[in-house]
MARTIVEX-310971 format. One record per atom (N, C-alpha, C, O): residue number from 1; x, y, z; atom name. Coordinates in pm, whole numbers. Layout:
// MARTIVEX-310971
+-----+--------+--------+--------+----+
:   k :     px :     py :     pz :  a :
+-----+--------+--------+--------+----+
: NUM :      X :      Y :      Z : CA :
...
+-----+--------+--------+--------+----+
***
This chain:
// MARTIVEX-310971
+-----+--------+--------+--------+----+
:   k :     px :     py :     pz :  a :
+-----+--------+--------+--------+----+
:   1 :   4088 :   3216 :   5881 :  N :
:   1 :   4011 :   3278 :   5775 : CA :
:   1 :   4106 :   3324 :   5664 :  C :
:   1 :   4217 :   3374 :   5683 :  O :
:   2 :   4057 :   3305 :   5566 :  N :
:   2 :   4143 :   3339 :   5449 : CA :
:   2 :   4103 :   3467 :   5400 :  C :
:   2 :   3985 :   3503 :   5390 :  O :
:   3 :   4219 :   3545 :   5364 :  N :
:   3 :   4221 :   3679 :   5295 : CA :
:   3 :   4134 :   3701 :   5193 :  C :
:   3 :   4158 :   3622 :   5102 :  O :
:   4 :   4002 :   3807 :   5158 :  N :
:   4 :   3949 :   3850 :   5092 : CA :
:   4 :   3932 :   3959 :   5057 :  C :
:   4 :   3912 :   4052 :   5136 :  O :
:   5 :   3940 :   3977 :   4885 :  N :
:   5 :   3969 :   4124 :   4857 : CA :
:   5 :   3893 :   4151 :   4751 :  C :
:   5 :   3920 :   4082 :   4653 :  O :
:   6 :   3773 :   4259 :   4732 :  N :
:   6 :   3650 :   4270 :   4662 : CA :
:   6 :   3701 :   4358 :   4535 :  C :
:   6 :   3805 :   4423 :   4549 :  O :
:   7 :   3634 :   4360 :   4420 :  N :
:   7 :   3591 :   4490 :   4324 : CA :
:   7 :   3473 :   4467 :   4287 :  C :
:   7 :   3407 :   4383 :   4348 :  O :
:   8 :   3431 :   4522 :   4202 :  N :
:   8 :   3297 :   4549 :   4153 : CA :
:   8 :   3226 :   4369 :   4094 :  C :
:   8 :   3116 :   4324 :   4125 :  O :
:   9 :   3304 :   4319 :   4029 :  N :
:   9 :   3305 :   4233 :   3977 : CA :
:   9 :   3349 :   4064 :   4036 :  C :
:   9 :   3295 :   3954 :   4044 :  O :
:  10 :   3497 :   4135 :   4075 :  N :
:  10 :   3518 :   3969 :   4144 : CA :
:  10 :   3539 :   3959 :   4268 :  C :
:  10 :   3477 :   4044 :   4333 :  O :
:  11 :   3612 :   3876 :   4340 :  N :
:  11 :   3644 :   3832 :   4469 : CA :
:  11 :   3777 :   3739 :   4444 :  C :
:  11 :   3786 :   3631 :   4386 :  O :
:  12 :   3861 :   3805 :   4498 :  N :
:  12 :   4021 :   3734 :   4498 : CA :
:  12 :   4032 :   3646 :   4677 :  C :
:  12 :   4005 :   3712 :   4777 :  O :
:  13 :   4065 :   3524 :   4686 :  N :
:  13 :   4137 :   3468 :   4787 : CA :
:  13 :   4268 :   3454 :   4755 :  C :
:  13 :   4322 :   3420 :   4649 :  O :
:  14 :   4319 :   3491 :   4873 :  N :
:  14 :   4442 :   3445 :   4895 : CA :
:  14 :   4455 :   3341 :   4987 :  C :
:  14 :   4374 :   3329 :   5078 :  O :
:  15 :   4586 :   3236 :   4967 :  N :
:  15 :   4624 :   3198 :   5064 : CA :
:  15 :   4796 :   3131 :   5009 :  C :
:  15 :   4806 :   3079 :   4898 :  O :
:  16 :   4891 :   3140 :   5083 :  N :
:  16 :   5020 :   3174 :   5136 : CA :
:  16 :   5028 :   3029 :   5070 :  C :
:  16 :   4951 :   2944 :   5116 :  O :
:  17 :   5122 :   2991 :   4959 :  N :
:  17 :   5178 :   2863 :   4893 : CA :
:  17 :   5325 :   2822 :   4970 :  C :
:  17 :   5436 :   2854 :   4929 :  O :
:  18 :   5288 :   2731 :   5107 :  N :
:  18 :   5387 :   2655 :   5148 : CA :
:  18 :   5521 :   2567 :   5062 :  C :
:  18 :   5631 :   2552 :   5115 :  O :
:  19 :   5495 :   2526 :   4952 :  N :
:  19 :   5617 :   2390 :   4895 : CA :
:  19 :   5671 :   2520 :   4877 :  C :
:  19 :   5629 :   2636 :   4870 :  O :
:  20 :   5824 :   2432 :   4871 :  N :
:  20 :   5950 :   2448 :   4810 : CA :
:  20 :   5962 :   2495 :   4718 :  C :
:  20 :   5894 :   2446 :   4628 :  O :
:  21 :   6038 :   2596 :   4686 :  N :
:  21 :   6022 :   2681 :   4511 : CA :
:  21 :   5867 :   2709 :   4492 :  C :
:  21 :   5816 :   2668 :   4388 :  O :
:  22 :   5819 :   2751 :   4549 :  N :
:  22 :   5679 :   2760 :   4563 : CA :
:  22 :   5672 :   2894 :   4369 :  C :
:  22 :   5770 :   2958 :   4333 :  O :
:  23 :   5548 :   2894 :   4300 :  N :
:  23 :   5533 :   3028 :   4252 : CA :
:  23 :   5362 :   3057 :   4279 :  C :
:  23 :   5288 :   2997 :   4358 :  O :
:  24 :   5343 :   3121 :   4225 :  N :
:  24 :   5219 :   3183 :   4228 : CA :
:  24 :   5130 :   3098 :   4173 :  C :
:  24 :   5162 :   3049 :   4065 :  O :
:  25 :   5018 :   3066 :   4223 :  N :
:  25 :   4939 :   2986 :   4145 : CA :
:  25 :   4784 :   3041 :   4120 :  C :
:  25 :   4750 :   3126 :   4202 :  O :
:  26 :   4695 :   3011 :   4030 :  N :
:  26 :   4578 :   3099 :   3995 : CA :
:  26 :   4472 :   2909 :   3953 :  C :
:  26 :   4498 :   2796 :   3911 :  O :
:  27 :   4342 :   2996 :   4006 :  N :
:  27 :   4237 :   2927 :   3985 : CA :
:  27 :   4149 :   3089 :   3946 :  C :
:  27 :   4162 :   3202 :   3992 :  O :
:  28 :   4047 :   3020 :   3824 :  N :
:  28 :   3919 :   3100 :   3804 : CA :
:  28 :   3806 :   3067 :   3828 :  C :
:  28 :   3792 :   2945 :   3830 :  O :
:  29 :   3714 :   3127 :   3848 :  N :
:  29 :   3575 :   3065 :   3851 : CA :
:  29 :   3466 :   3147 :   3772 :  C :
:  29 :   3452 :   3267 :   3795 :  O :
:  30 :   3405 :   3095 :   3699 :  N :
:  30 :   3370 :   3198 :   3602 : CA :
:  30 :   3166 :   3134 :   3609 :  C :
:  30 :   3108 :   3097 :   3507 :  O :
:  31 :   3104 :   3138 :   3734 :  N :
:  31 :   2963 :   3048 :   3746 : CA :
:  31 :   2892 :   3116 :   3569 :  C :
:  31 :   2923 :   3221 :   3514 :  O :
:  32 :   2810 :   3027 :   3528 :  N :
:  32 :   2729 :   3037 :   3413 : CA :
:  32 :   2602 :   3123 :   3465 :  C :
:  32 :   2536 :   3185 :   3382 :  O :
:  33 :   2573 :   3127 :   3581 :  N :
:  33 :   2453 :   3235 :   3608 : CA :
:  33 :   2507 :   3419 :   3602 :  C :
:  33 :   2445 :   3525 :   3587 :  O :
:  34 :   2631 :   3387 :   3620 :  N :
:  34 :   2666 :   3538 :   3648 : CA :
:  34 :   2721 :   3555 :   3487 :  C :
:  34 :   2679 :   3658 :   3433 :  O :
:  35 :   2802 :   3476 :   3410 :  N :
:  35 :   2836 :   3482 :   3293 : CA :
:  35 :   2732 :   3407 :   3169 :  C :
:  35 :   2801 :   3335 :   3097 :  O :
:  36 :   2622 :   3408 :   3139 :  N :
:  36 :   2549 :   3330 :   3068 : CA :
:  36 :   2597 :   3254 :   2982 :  C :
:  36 :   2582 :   3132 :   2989 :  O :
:  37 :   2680 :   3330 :   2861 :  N :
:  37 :   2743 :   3291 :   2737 : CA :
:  37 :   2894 :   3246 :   2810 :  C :
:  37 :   2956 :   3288 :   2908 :  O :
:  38 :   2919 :   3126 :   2694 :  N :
:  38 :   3028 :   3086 :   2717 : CA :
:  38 :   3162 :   3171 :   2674 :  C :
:  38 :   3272 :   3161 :   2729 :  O :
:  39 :   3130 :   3262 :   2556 :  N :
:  39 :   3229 :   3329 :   2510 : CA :
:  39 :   3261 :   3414 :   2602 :  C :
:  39 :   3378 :   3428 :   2638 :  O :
:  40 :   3146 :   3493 :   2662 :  N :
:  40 :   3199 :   3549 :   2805 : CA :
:  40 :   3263 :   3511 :   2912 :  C :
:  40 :   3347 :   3582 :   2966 :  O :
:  41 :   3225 :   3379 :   2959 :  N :
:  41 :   3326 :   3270 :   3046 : CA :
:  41 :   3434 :   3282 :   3018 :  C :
:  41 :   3522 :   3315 :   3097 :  O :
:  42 :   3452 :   3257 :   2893 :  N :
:  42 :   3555 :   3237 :   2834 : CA :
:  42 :   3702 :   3370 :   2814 :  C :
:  42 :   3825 :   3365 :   2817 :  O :
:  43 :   3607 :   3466 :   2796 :  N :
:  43 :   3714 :   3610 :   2774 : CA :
:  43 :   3753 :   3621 :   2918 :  C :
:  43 :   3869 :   3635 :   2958 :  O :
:  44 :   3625 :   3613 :   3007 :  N :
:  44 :   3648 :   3648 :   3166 : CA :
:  44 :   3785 :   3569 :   3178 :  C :
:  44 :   3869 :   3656 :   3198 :  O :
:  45 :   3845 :   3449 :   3177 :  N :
:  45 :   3934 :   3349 :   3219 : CA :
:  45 :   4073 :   3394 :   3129 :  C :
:  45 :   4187 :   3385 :   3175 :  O :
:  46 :   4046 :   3435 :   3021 :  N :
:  46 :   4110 :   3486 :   2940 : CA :
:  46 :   4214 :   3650 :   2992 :  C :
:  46 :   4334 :   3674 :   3010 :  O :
:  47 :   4108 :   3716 :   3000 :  N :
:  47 :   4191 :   3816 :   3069 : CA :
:  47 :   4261 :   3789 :   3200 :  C :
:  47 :   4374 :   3829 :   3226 :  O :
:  48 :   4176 :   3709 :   3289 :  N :
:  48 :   4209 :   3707 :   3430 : CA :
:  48 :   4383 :   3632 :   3407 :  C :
:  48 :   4482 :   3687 :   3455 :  O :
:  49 :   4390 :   3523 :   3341 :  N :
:  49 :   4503 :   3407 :   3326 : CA :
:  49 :   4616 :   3514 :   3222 :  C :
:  49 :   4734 :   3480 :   3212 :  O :
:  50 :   4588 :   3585 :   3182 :  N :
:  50 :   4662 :   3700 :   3091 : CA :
:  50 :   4718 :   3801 :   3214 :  C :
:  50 :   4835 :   3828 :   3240 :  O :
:  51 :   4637 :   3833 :   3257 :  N :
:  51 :   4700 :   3947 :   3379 : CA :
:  51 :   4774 :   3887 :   3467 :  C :
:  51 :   4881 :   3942 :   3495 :  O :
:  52 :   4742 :   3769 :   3529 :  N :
:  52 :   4809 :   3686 :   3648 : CA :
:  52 :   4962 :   3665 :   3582 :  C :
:  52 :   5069 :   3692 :   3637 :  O :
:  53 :   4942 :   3606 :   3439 :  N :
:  53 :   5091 :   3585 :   3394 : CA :
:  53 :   5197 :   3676 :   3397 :  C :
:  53 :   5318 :   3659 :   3407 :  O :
:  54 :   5115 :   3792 :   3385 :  N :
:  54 :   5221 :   3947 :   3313 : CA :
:  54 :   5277 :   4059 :   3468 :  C :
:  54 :   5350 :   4157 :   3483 :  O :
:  55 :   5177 :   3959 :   3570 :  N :
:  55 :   5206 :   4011 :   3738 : CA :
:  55 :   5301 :   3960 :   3760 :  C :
:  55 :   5338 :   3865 :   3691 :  O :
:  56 :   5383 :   4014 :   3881 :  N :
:  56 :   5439 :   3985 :   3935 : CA :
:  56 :   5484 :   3891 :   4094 :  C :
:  56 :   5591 :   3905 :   4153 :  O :
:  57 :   5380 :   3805 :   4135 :  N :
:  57 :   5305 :   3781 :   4277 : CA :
:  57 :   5420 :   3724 :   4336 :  C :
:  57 :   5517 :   3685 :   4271 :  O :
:  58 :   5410 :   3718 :   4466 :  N :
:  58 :   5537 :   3639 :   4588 : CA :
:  58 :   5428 :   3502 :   4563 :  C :
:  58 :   5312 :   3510 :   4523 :  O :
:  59 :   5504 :   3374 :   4598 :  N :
:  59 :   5416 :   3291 :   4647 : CA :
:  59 :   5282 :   3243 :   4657 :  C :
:  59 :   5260 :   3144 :   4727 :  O :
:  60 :   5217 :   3285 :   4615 :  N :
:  60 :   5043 :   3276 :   4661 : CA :
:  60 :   4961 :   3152 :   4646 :  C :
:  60 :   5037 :   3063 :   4686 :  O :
:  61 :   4840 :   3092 :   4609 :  N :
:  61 :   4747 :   3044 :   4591 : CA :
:  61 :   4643 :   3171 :   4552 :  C :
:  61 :   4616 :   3254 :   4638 :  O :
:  62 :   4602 :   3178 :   4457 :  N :
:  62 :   4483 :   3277 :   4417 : CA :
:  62 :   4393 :   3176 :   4372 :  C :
:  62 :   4412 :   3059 :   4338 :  O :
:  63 :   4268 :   3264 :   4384 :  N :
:  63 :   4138 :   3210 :   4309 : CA :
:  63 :   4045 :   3375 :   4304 :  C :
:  63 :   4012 :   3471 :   4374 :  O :
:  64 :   4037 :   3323 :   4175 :  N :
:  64 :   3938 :   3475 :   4122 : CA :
:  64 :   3836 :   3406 :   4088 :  C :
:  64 :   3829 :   3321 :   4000 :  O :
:  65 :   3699 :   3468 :   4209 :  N :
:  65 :   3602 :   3436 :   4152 : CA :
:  65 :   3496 :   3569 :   4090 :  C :
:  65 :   3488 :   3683 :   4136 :  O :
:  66 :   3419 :   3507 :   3969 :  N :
:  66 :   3280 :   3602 :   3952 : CA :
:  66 :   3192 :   3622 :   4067 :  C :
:  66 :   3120 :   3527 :   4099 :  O :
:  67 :   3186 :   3736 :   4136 :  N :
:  67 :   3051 :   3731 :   4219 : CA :
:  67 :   2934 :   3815 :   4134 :  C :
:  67 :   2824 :   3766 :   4161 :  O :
:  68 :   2924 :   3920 :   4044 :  N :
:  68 :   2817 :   4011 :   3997 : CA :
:  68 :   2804 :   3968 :   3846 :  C :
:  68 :   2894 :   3915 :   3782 :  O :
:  69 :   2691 :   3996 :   3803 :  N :
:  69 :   2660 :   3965 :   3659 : CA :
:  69 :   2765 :   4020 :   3610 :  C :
:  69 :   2817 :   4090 :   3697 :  O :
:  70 :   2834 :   4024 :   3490 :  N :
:  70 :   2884 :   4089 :   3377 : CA :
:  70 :   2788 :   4156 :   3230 :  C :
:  70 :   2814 :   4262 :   3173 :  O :
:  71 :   2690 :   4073 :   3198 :  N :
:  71 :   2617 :   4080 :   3121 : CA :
:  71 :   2527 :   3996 :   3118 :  C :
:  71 :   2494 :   3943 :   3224 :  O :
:  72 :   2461 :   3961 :   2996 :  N :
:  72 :   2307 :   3909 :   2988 : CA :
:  72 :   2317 :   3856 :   2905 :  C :
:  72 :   2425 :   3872 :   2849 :  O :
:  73 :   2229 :   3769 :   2846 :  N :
:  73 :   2197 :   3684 :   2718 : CA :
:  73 :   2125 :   3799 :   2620 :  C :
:  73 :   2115 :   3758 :   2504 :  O :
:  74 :   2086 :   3897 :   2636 :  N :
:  74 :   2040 :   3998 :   2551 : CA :
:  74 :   2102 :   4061 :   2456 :  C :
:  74 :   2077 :   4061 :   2336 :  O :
:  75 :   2213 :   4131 :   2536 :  N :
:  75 :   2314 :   4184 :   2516 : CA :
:  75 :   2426 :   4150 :   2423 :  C :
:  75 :   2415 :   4040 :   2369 :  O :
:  76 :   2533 :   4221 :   2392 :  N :
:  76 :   2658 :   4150 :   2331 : CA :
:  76 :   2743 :   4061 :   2415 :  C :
:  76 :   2763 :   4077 :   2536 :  O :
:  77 :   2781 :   3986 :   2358 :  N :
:  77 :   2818 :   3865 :   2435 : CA :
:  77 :   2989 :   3900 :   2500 :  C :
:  77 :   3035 :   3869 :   2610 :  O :
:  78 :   3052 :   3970 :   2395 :  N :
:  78 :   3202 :   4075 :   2502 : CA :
:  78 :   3215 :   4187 :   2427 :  C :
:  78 :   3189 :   4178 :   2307 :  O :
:  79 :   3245 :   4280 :   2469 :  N :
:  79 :   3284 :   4418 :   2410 : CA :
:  79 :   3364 :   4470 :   2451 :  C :
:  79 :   3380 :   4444 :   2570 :  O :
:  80 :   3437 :   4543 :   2407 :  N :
:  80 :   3614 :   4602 :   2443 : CA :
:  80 :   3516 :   4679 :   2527 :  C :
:  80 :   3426 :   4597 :   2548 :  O :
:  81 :   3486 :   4787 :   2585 :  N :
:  81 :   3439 :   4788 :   2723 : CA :
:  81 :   3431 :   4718 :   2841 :  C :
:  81 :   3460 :   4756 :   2954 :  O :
:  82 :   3380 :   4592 :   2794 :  N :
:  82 :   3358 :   4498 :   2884 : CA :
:  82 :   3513 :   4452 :   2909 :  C :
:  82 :   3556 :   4472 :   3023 :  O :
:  83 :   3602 :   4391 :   2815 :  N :
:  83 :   3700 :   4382 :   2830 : CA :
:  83 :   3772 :   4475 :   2974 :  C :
:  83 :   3795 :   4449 :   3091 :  O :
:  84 :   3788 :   4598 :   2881 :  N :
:  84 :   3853 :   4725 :   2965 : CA :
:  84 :   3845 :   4730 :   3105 :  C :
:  84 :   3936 :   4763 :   3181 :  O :
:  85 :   3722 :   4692 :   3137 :  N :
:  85 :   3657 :   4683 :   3267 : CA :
:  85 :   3696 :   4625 :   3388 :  C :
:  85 :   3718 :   4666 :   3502 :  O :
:  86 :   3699 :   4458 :   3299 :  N :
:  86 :   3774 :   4369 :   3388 : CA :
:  86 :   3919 :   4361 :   3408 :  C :
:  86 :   3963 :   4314 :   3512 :  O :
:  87 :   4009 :   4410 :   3299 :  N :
:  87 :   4104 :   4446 :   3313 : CA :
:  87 :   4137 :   4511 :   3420 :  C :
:  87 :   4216 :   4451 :   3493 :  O :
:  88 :   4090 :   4659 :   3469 :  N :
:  88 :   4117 :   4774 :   3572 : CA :
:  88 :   4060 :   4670 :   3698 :  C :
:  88 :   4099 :   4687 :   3814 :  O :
:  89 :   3990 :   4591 :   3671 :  N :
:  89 :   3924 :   4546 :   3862 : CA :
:  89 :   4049 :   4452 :   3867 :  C :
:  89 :   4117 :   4451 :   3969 :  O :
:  90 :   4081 :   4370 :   3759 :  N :
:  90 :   4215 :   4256 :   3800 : CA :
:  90 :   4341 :   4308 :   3807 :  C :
:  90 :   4430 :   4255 :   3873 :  O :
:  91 :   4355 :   4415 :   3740 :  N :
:  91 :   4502 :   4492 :   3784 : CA :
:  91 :   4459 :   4514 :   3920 :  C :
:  91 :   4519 :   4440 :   3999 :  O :
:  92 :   4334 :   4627 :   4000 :  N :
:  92 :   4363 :   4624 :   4113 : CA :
:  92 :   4386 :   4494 :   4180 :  C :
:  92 :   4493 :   4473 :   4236 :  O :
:  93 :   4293 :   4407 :   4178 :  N :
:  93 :   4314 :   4296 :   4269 : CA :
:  93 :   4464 :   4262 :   4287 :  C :
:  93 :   4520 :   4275 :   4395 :  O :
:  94 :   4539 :   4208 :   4150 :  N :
:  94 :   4675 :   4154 :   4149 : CA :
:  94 :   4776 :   4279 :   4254 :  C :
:  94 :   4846 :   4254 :   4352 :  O :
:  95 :   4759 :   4372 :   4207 :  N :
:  95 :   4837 :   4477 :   4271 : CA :
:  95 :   4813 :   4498 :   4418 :  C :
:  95 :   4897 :   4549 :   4491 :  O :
:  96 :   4657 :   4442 :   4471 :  N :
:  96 :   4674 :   4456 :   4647 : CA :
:  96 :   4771 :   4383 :   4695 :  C :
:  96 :   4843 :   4415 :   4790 :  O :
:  97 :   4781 :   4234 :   4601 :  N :
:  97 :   4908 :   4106 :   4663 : CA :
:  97 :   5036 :   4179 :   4710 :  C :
:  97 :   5100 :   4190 :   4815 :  O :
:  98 :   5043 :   4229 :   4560 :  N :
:  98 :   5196 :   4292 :   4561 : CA :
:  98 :   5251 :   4384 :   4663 :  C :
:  98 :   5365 :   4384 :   4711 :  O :
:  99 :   5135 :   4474 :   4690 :  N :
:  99 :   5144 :   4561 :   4811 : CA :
:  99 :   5106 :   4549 :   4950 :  C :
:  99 :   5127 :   4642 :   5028 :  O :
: 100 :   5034 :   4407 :   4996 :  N :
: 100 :   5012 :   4362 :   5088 : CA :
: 100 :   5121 :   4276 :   5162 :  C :
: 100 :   5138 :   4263 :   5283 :  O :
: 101 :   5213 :   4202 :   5023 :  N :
: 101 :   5272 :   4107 :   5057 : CA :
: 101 :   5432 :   4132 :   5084 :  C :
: 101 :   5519 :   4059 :   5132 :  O :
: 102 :   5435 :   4291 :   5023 :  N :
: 102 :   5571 :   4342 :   5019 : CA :
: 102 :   5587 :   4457 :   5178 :  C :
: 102 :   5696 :   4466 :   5235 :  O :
: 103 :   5471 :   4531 :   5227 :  N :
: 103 :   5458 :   4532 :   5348 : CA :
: 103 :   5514 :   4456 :   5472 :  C :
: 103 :   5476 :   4486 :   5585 :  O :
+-----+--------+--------+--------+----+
***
């Protein structure tokens, strides 16, 4: 079973990158039911691929997925709130690695 680690918003897997010189590697998943608008898809992947770069990870395989709505088609499509938001759930996520993996 592969490592799973929740916030409000996403769902991080891990799993342990075997090759040689191995670094950290990142997948997103950003489903269109939970993100309607593409610009939202779009910021979501945006921040997530922004934070992963500026981390520090051992080795990994990640994949960040959307599990909960973010917003609506009603609504504004991103707002520095919204931003802010996902920011604090992907710092935690990135930071369990760091402290799971340095354990």
């Amino acid at each position: 079973m592969r490592p799973v680690y929740r916030t409000a918003h996403f769902v991080l897997y891990t799993r342990v990158n075997p090759l040689p010189d191995a670094k950290a590697r990142l997948g997103v998943v950003a489903a269109k039911r939970l993100a309607p608008r593409a610009v939202t898809r779009n910021t979501v992947k945006r921040v997530t691929r922004e934070l992963f770069r500026l981390t520090s990870l051992p080795p990994i395989d990640c994949i960040v997925r959307l599990s909960k709505p973010v917003n609506t088609k009603a609504g504004p499509a991103t707002t520095a709130n919204l931003k802010r938001e996902l920011r604090s759930e992907l710092v935690k996520l990135f930071a369990s690695q760091c402290i799971v993996t340095a354990a």
